[in-house]
GUDREN-584780 format. One record per residue (C-alpha): x, y, z; residue number from 0. Coordinates in pm, 1 decimal. Layout:
REM residues N
<<X Y Z> NUM>
...
This chain:
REM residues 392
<<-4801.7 3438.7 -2005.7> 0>
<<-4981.4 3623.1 -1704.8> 1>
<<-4894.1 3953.3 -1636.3> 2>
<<-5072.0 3976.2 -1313.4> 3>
<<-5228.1 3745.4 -1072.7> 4>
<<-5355.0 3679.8 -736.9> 5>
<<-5202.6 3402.1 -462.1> 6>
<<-5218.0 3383.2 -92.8> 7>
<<-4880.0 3321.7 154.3> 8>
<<-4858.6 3288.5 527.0> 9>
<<-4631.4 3523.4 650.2> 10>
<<-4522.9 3636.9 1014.1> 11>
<<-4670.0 3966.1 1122.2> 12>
<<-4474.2 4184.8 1373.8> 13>
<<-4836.5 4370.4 1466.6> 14>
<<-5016.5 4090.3 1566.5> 15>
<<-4711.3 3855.1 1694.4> 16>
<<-4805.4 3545.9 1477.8> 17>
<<-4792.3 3407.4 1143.3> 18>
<<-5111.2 3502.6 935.2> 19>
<<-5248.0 3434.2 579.2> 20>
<<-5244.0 3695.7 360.1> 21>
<<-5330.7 3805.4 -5.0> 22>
<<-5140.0 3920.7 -269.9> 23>
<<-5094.9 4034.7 -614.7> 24>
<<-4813.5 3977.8 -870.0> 25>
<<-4770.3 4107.1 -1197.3> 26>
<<-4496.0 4160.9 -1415.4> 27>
<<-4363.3 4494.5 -1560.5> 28>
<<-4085.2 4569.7 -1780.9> 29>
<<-3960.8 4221.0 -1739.0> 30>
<<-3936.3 4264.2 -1347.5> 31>
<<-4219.3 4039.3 -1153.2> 32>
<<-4322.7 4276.9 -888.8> 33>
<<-4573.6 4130.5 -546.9> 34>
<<-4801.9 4363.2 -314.1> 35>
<<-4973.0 4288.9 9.5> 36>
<<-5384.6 4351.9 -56.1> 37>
<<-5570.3 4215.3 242.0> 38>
<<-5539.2 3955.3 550.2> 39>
<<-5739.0 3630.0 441.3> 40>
<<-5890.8 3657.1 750.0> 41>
<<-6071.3 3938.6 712.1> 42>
<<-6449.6 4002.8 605.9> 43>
<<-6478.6 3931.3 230.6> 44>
<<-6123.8 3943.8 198.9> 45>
<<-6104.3 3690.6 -115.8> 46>
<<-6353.2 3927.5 -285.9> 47>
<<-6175.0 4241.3 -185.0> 48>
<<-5818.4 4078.4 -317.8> 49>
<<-6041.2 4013.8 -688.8> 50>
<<-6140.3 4382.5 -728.0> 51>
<<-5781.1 4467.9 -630.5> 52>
<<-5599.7 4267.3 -911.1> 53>
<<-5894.8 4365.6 -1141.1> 54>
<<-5776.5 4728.1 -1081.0> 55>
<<-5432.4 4646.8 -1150.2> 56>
<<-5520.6 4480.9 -1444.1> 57>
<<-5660.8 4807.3 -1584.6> 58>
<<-5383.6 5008.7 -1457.9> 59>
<<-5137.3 4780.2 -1650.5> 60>
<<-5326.9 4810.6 -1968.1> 61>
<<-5364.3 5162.6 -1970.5> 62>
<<-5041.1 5244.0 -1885.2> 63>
<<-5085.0 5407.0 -1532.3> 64>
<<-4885.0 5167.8 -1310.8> 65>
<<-4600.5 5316.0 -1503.3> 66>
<<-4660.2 5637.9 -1380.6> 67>
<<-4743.2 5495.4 -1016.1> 68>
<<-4405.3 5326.6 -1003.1> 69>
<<-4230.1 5636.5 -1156.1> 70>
<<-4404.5 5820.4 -877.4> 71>
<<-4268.6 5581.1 -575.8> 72>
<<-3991.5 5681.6 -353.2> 73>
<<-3633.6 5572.1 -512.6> 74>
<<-3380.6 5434.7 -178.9> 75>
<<-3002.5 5371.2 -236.9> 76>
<<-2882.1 5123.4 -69.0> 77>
<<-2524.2 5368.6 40.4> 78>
<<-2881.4 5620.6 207.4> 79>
<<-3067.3 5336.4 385.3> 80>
<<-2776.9 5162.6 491.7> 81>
<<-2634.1 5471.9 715.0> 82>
<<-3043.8 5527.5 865.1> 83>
<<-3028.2 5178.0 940.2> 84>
<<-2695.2 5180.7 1172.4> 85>
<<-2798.5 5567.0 1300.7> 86>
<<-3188.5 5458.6 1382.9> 87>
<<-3191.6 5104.6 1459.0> 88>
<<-2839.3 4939.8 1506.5> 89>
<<-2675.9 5199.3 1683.1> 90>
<<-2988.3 5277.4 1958.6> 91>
<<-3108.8 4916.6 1992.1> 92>
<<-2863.3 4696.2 1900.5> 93>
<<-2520.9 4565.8 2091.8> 94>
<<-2365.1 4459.0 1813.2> 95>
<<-2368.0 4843.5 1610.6> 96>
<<-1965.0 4797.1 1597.3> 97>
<<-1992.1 4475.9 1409.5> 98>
<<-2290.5 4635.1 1195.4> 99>
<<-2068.0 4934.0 1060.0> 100>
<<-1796.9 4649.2 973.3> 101>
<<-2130.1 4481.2 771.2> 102>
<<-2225.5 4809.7 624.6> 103>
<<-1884.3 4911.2 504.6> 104>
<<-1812.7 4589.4 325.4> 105>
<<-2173.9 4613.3 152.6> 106>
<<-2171.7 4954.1 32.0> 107>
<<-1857.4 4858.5 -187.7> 108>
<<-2034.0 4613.7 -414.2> 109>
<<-2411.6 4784.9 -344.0> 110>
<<-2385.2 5134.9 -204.1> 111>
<<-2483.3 5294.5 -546.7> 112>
<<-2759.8 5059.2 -637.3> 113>
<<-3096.3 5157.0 -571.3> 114>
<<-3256.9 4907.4 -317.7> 115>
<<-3571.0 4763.6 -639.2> 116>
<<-3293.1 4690.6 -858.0> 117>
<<-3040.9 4434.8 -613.9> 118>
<<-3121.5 4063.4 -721.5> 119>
<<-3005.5 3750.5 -594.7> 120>
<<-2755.4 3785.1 -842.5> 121>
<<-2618.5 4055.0 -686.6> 122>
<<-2568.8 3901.7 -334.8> 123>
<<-2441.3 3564.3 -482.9> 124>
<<-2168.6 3764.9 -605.8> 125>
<<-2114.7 3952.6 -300.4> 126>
<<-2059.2 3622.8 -100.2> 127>
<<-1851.4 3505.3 -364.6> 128>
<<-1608.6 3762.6 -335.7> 129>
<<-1614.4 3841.5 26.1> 130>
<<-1536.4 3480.1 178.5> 131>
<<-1222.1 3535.2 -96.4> 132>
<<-1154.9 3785.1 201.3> 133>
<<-1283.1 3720.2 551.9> 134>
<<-1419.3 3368.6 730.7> 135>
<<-1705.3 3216.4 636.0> 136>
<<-1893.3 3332.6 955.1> 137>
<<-1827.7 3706.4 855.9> 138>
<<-1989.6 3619.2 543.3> 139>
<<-2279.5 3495.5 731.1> 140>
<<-2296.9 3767.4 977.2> 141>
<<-2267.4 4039.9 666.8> 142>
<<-2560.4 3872.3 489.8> 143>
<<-2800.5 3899.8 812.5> 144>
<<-2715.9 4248.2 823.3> 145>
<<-2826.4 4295.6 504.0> 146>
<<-3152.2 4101.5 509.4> 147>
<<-3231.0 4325.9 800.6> 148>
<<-3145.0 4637.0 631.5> 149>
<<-3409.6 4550.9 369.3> 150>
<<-3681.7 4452.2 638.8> 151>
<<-3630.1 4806.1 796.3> 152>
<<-3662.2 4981.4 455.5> 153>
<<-4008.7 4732.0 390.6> 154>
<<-4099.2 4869.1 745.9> 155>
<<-4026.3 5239.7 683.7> 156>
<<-4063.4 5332.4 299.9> 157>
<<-4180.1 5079.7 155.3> 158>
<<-4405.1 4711.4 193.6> 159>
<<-4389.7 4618.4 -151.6> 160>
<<-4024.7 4617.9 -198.2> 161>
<<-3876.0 4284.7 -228.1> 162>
<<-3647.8 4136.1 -3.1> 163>
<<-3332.3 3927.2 -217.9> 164>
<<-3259.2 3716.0 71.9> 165>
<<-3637.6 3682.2 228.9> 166>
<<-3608.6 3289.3 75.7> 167>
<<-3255.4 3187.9 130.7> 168>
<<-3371.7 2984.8 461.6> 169>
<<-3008.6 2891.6 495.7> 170>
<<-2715.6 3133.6 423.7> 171>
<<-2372.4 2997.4 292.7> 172>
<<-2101.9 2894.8 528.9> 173>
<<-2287.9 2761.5 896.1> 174>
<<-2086.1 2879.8 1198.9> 175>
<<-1911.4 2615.1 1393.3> 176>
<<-1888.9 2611.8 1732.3> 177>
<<-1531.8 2736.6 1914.3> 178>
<<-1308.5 2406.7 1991.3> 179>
<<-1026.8 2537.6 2152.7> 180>
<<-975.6 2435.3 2493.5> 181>
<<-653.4 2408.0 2703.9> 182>
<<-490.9 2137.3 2879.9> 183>
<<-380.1 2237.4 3263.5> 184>
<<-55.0 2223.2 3197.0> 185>
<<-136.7 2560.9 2866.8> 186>
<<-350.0 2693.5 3143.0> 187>
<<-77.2 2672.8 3376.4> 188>
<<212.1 2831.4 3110.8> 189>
<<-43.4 3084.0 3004.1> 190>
<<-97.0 3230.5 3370.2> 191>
<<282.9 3200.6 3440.0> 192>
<<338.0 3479.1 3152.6> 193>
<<43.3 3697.3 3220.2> 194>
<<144.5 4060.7 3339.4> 195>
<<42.4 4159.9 3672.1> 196>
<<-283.9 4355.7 3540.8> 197>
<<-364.8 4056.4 3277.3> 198>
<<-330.0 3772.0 3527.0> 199>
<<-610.0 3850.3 3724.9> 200>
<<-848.7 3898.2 3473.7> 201>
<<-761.1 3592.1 3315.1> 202>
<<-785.3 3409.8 3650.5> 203>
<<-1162.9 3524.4 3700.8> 204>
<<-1256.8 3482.3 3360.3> 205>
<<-1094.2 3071.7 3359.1> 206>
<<-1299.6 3057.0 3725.6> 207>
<<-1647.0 3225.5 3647.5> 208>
<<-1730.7 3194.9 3300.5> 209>
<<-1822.1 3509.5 3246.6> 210>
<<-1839.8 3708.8 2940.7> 211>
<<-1568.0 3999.9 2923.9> 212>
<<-1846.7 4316.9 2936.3> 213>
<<-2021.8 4169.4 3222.7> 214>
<<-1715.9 4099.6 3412.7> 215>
<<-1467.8 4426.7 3286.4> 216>
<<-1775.4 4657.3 3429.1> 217>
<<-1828.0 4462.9 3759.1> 218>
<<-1848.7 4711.1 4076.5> 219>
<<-1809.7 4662.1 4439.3> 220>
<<-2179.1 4629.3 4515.9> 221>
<<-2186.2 4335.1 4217.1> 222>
<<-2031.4 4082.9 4497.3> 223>
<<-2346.6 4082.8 4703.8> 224>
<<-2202.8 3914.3 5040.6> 225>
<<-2521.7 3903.0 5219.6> 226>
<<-2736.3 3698.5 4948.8> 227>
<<-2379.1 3528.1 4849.3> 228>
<<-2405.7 3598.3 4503.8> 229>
<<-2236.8 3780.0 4199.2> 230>
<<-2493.1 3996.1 4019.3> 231>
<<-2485.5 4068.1 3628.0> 232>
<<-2638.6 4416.7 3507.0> 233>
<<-2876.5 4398.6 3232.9> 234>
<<-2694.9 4706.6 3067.7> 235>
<<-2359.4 4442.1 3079.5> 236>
<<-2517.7 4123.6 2956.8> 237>
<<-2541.9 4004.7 2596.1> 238>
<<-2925.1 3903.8 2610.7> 239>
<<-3005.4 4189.1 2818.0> 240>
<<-3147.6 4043.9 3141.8> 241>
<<-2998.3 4013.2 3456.8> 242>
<<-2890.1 3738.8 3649.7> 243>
<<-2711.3 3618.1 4026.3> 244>
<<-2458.3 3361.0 3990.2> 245>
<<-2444.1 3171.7 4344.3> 246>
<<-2098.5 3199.3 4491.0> 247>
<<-2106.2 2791.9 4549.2> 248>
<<-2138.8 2809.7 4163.1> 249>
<<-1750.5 2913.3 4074.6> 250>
<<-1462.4 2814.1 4132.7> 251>
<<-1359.3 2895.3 4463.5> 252>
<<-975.2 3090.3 4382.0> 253>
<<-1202.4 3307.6 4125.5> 254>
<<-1440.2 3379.4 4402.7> 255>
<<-1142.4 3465.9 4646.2> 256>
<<-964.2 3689.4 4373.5> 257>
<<-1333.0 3876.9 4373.7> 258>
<<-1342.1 3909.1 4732.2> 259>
<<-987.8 4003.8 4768.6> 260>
<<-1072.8 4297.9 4466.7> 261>
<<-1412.8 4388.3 4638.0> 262>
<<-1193.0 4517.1 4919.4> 263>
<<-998.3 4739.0 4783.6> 264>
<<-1204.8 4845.5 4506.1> 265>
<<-1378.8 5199.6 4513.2> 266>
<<-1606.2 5107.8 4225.8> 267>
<<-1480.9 4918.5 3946.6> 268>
<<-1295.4 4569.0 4033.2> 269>
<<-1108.2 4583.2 3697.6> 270>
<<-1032.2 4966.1 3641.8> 271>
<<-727.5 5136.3 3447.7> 272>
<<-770.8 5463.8 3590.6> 273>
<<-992.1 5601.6 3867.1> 274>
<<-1379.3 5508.0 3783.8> 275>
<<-1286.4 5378.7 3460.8> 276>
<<-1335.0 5004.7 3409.7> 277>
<<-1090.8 4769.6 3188.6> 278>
<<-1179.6 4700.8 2831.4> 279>
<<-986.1 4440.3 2630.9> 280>
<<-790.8 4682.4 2409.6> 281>
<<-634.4 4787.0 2766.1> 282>
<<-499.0 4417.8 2803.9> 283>
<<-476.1 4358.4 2413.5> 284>
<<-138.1 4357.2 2384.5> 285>
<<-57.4 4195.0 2728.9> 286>
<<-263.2 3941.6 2657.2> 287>
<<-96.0 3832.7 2301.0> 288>
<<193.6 3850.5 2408.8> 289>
<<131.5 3583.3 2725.0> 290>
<<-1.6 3354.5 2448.7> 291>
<<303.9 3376.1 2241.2> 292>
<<528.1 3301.4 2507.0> 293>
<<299.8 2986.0 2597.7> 294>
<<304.6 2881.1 2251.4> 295>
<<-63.6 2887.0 2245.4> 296>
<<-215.9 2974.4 1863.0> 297>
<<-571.8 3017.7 1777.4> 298>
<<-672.2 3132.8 2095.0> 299>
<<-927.0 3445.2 2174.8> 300>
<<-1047.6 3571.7 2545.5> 301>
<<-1365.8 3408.9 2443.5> 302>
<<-1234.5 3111.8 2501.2> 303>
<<-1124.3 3119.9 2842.7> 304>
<<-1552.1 3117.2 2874.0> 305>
<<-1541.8 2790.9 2696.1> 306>
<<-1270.4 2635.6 2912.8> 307>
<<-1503.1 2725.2 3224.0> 308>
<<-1776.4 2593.0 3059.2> 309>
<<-1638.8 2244.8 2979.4> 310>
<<-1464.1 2180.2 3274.9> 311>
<<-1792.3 2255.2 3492.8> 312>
<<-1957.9 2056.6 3302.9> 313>
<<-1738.9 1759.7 3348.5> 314>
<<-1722.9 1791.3 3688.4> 315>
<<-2087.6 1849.5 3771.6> 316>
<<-2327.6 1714.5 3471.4> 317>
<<-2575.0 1939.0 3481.6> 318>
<<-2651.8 2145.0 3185.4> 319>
<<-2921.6 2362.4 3292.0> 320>
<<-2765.0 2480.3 3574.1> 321>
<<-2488.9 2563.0 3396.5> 322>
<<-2694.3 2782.2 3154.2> 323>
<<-2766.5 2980.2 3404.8> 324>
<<-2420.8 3070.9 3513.9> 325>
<<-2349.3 3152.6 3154.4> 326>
<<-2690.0 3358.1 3067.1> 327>
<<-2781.5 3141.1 2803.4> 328>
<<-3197.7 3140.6 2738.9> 329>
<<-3220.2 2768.8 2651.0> 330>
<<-2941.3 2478.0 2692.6> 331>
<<-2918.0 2423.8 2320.6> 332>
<<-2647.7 2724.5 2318.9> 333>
<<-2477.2 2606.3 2628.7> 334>
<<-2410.3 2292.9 2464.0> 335>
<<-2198.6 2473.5 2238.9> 336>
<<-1980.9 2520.8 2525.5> 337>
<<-1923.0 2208.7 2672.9> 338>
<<-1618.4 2047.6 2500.2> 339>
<<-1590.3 1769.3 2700.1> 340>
<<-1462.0 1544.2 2480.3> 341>
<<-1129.8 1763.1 2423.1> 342>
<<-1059.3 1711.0 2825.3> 343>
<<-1095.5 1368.4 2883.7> 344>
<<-782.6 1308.4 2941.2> 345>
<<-748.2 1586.3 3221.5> 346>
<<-939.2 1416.0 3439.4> 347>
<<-1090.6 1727.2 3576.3> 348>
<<-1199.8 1726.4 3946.6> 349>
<<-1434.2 1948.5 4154.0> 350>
<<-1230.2 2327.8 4167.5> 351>
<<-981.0 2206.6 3931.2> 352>
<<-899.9 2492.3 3811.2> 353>
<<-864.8 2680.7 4113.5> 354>
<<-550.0 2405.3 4230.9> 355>
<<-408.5 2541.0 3919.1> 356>
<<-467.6 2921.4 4003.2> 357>
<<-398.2 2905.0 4356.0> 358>
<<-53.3 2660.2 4299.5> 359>
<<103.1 2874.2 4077.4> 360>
<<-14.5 3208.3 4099.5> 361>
<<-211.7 3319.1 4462.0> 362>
<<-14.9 3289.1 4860.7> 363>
<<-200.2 3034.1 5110.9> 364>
<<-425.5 3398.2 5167.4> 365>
<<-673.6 3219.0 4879.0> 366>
<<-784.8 2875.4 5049.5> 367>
<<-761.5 3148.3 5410.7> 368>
<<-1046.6 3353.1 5254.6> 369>
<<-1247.5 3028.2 5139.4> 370>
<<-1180.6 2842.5 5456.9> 371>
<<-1315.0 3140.6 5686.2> 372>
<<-1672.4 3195.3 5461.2> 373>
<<-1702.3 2804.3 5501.2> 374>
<<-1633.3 2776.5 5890.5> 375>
<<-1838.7 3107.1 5989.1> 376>
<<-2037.9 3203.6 5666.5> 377>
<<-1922.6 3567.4 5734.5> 378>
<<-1650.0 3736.4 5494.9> 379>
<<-1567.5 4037.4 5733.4> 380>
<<-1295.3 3903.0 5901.6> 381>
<<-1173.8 3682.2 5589.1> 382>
<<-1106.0 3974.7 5396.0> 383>
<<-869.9 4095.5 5657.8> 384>
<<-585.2 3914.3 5403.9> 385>
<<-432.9 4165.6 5246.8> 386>
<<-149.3 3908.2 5088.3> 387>
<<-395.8 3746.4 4886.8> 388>
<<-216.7 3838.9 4566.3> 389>
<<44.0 4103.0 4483.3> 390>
<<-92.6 4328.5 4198.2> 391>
């Protein structure tokens, strides 16, 4: 049996922003098979360079030295590198640092002692196998990408030799399925009906604009740009990052009346609790749940009320890339995710669909005013003169 030897793998390097082939030596120790990283194969001499390399480690295996250089390397716990990660990297770059410290607290019960050389695939086999006895699938899934990318820091920052448990599981267990919950008008319609006076116009833009709750929670006045006719997402509220204008033609007209009717009266925030303060969804939580009880509607997040947009646009209007661009996806593939068509073909869904529904059982004659006058003199001034538009 070999105890060391040399092989070359592509791999993707971060420095040079491509995948590259690469030398490297493996050898086993203690029963352990260990790989380093000698040389890029592109380099001058580099198969001659990789020889001398596992020549050298050759010798240090025989005579006993690579025991002292491996006694000699720097020793990580997982429970130490795990709390760097979320205070260096999740929590200053990442969005999703809540759902990171949920990761992190359900890995350091099975791992948090273990030092980060000695976790096999053993060990997060086991892991999966007892958290999906606990949480959804898709937790699973997310928990296991937090992980891999806990061990790619630690390569990054102590050390490149250290081997990553997951770095060949090209598929992790349990594949999230899209959301297919959509309601029928007349849910819609029983779901507004029981909404409290600060949840039903929240729900109301969300079922009319599609947007996601951060980027429309932290809307301001200035947002509803009347001159170029357009909503504008901040980069600091969107999911990817970037910016984007959604055309007012683009929504559904009650939604965009509701927005012009809250641009009004609004000092900054359209959606704030107190002074300056914009909503966030543990403000509505309980208003919310409740209106879904008393609908008899199960199953059902604020997420979906994006879907619902989504799928009734898309039914109306065909067109997929346009649509991706209301919703801030990067490529269509995501969007089609979104577009449950099949689950409304019975609804028959029209142009503004949803906005009969809004405007029928929730918003005065003020709504289809406000629309009407932007149509006839392409000027919201006077429009916005209706105060009545909906009694918060």
């Amino acid at each position: 049996m070999k105890m060391s030897w040399l092989f070359k793998r592509t791999i993707q390097s971060k420095k040079k922003g491509r995948k590259v082939s690469a030398y490297f030596i493996g050898y086993r120790l203690n029963g352990k098979c260990y790989t380093e990283r000698v040389i890029d194969a592109d380099a001058p001499k580099a198969k001659s360079l990789a020889e001398d390399a596992l020549a050298q480690k050759k010798v240090d295996i025989r005579t006993g030295e690579i025991f002292e250089k491996r006694k000699n390397k720097i020793k990580i716990r997982f429970f130490d590198i795990a709390d760097q990660f979320l205070e260096k990297y999740s929590k200053v770059l990442k969005k999703s640092y809540k759902n990171d410290v949920s990761s992190v607290k359900a890995l350091k019960r099975l791992l948090g002692n273990n030092y980060l050389d000695e976790i096999t695939s053993l060990d997060v086999d086991t892991f999966k196998a007892n958290r999906v006895k606990e949480v959804e699938g898709c937790t699973v899934n997310r928990n296991l990408v937090c992980l891999k990318t806990i061990y790619n820091k630690a390569i990054e920052w102590y050390d490149n030799s250290l081997h990553n448990p997951l770095s060949k599981k090209k598929k992790l267990l349990f594949p999230e399925e899209p959301r297919q919950k959509i309601l029928t008008k007349k849910e819609i319609r029983d779901l507004l009906k029981n909404c409290s006076e600060r949840l039903r116009l929240p729900v109301m833009v969300a079922l009319s604009t599609g947007l996601r709750q951060s980027e429309q929670f932290n809307l301001q006045k200035e947002d509803i740009d009347l001159r170029n006719r357009e909503i504008y997402v901040r980069k600091e509220n969107s999911k990817t990052g970037k910016a984007r204008r959604i055309a007012f033609e683009r929504i559904d007209k009650g939604g965009l009346a509701i927005l012009l009717h809250l641009r009004e009266k609004a000092e900054n925030y359209l959606f704030e609790k107190r002074a300056n303060e914009p909503y966030t969804f543990s403000y509505i939580r309980d208003d919310f749940e409740w209106a879904l009880k008393e609908s008899n509607i199960t199953d059902f997040r604020w997420h979906d009320l994006r879907h619902i947009f989504a799928s009734y646009w898309y039914a109306t209007y065909k067109d997929l890339i346009t649509l991706a661009n209301i919703l801030g996806h990067s490529t269509t593939k995501m969007t089609e995710r979104y577009t449950h068509t099949y689950l409304i073909r019975d609804e028959q869904p029209k142009a503004c669909d949803l906005f009969k529904i809004n405007a029928s059982d929730c918003c005065t004659d003020a709504v289809s005013n406000i629309v009407e006058a932007f149509e006839a003199k392409n000027d919201f001034s006077n429009a916005l003169e209706h105060k009545e538009l909906v009694n918060i």
